[in-house]
N, C-alpha and C positions, 0 to 999 in steps of 0.2 A: 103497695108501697109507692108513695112518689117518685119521682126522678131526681138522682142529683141534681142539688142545684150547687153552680159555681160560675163566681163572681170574676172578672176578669175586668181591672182598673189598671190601664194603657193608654198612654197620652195621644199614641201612634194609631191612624185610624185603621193604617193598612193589617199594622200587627192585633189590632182589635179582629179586623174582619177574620185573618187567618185561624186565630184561634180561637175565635166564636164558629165558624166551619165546621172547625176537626173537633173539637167538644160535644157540640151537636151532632157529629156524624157518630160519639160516642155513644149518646144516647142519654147525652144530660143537657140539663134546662139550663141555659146561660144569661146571666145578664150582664150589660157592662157596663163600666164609666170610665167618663176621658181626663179624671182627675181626682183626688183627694176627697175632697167635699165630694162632690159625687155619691163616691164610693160608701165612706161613710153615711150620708142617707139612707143608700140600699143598702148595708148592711141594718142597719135601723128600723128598717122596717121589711123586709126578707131576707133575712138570717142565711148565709150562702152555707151550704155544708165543707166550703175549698175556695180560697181565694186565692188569683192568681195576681201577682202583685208588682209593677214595674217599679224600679228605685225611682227613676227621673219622671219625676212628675211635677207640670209647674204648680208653681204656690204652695204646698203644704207637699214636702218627699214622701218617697215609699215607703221610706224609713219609720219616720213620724207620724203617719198612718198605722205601722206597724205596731211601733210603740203604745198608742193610743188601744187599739185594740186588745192587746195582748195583757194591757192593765186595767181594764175591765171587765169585772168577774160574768156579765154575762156574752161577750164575745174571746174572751181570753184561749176556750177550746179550740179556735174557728182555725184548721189546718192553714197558714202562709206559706204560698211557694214564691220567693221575690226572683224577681228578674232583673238582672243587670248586666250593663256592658263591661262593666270592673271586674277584672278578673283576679286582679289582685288578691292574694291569701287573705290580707287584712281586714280589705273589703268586704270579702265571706266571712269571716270571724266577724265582723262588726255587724252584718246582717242578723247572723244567727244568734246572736249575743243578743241582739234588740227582740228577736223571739220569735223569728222565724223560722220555719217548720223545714223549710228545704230553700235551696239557694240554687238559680239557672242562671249561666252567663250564659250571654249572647252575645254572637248567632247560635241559637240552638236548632238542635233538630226537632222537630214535631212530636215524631213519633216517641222521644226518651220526655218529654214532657209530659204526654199524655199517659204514661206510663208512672211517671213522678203524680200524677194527681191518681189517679188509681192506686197507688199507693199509699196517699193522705185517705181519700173515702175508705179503702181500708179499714181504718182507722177507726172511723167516724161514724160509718154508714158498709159495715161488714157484711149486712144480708144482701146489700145491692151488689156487690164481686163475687156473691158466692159461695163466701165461708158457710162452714157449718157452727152456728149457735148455738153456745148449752149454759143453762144456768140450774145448778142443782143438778136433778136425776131428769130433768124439760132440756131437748134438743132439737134444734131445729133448723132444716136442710134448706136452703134458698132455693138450690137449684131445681131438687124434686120436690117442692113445696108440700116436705114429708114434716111430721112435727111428732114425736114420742115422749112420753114418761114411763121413766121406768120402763124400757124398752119393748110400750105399750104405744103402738100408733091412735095419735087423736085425729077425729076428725073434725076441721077448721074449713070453717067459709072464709072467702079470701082478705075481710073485712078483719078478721079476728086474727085470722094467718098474720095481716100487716100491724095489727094492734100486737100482736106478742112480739115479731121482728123489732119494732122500734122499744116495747119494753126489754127487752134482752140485750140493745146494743147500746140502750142507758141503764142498764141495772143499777138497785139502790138508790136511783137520780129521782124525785120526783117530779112528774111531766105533768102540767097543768091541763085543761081541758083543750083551749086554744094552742098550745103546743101539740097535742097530738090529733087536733083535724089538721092542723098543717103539715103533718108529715104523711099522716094514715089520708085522709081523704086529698089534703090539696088546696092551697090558698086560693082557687079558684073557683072551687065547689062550695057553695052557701051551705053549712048544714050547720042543727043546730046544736047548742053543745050539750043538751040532754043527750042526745044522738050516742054521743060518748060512752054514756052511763050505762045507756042500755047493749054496748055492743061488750063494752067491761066486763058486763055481768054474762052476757053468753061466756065470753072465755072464760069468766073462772067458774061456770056450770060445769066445762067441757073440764077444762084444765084438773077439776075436781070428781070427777065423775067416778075414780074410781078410787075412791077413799085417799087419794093423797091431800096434803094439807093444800090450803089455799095461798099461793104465794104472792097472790097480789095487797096492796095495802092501800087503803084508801087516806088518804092525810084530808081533813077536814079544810076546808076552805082555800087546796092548794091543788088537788088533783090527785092524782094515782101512783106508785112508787113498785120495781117490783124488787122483791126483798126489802 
């Protein structure tokens, strides 16, 4: 499974640096921007799993970044934690009303931040914290990279391991090819997207192996779906 990735769009370079540090020292992939536009780019073209989001931002707000994203049906999931110096009740209502996900005044601590975006991947990206997965009578433990049906353990190579994590924390979603080398392999790793096909088909050999139905589903011209 890839590394979280989260987007951290901060006008502030010193506040950029801080919390590009401690995200990293989390153990997720960060990238930033020093504004609006920016941000938007990167979203556009590497989908963050958590953005973290300052109100005051010149030329286009955090606000209106917000809004923008959250009314687009293929970013509108993307967990927002905004950030602002308003502490005003109002202010938070008018945040979370435009559609954001969680609301941090500043000065904040570090540590209850970091702990707010592990909360959103939560969410989002459930096998990378740890939970336990289950769709159906198929469960599947992050931690002990243990996976069972029917309280029948499979045995998964780590490729398939991550190809059923990310079909289990999008069930019923269906995930194109390109979506899923970038989460299962890695925006970084060339592979091809037959590569996909063949690694589908181990899992739903294994996943069926002992007479249960196949829950995977193939959508013609879109990708894979599970349920």
């Amino acid at each position: 499974m890839t590394q979280p990735h989260v987007l951290v769009i901060e006008d502030e370079p010193a506040q950029r640096e801080v919390l590009s540090y401690n995200l990293n020292a989390e153990g997720y992939r960060v990238t930033t921007a020093e504004n609006g536009e920016q941000g938007l780019l990167v979203v556009a073209e590497d989908a963050p799993d958590v953005i973290v989001l300052d109100w005051m931002l010149p030329h286009v707000s955090g606000i209106e970044i917000c809004r923008q994203l959250k009314t687009r049906n293929d970013t509108r999931t993307i967990p927002i934690i905004m950030l602002s110096a308003r502490s005003e009740e109002v202010d938070k209502v008018r945040g979370l009303e435009t559609g954001a996900d969680d609301y941090v005044v500043k000065p904040y601590a570090v540590a209850e931040l970091m702990a707010r975006v592990r909360t959103q991947l939560r969410r989002v990206r459930p096998s990378k914290v740890g939970q336990v997965l289950t769709f159906g009578d198929i469960e599947l433990d992050a931690d002990t990279h243990r996976v069972t049906r029917s309280d029948v353990e499979l045995k998964l190579g780590p490729t398939e391991f991550r190809l059923l994590a990310t079909f289990m924390e999008k069930a019923g979603r269906v995930l194109s090819r390109e979506q899923l080398l970038d989460r299962v392999w890695g925006r970084d790793i060339y592979v091809d997207t037959r590569t996909v096909d063949v690694h589908v088909g181990r899992l739903r050999k294994v996943l069926t192996q002992n007479g249960g139905d196949d829950p995977l589903r193939t959508v013609r011209g879109a990708g894979y779906a599970l349920g």
